[in-house]
N, C-alpha and C positions, 0 to 999 in steps of 0.2 A: 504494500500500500504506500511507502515511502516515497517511492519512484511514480506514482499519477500524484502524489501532494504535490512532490517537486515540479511537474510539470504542469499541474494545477496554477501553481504559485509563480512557475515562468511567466505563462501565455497570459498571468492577470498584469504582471506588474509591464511585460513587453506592450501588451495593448493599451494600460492606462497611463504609463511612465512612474519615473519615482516619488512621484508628489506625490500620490496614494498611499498611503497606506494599507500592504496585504500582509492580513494574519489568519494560521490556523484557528477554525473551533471560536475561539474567544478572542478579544483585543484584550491589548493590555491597558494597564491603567493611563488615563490623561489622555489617551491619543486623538490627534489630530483630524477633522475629516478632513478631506472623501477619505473614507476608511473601506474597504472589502475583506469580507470575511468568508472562507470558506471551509467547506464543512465534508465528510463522505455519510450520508443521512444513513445507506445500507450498502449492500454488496451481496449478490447473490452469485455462486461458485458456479460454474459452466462444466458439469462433466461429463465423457464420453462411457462406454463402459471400461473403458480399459484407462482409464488414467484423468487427471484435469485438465482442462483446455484450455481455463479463463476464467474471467470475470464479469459481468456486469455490476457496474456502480453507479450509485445515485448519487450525485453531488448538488448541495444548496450553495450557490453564493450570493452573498447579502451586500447591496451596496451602499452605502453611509451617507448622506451627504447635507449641506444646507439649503441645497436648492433643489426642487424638482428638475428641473432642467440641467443641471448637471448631475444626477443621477439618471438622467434620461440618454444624455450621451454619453455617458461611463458604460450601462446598458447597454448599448449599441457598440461599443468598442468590444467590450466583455461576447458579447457574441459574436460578432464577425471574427475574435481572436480564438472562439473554440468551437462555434455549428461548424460540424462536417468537416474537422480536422482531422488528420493521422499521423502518427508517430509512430517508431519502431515497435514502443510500448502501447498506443493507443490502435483498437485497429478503427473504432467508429467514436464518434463525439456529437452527441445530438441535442440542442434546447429541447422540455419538454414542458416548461409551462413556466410562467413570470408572474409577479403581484407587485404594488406598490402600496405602502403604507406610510403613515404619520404617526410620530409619538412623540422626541425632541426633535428629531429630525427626519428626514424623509428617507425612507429605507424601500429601497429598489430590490425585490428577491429572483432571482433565476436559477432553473432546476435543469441538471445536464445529469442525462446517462451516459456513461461512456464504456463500453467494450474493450477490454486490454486484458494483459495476459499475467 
């Protein structure tokens, strides 16, 4: 699982730059937005009879920010940097649904299954 965080956490910070802030699971304390946070919600084991294949994973990532509109185009960076990507380790990367909510600030969520080995 180490090796999709890592590339989880590449293809966020590549699409949104270093001003963001990207953390696993939880932020830490005081931090700065636009913050994303990302998460693996489950993973279900892929197997043939003779051996394991894979993976499927559910990934949540949550986007932080003061403004809708820049949570709108973090959004849209966040997915054009992972729908329908591949990697050595990734064979499929697919959005499967988004929400927007308000509490202090406005949190952008987007949900990717990805297939990898």
């Amino acid at each position: 699982m180490k090796k999709i965080d890592e590339f989880i956490a590449g293809k966020l910070i590549e699409a949104c730059g270093k001003q963001v802030n990207v953390s696993p699971v939880i932020a830490k304390e005081n931090v700065k937005l636009p913050l994303i946070i990302y998460a693996c919600e489950s993973f279900e084991a892929v197997h043939t009879k003779t051996k394991l294949e894979g993976y499927w994973s559910n990934y949540t990532i949550d986007i932080y920010t003061e403004t809708h509109e820049e949570g709108s185009a973090l959004s849209d960076k966040v997915i054009d940097a992972l729908d329908g990507v591949q990697s050595e380790i990734v064979e499929q990367c697919t959005i499967e649904s988004g929400s927007v909510d308000y509490t202090t600030c406005y949190i952008h969520t987007l949900k990717f299954r990805l297939a990898h080995e």
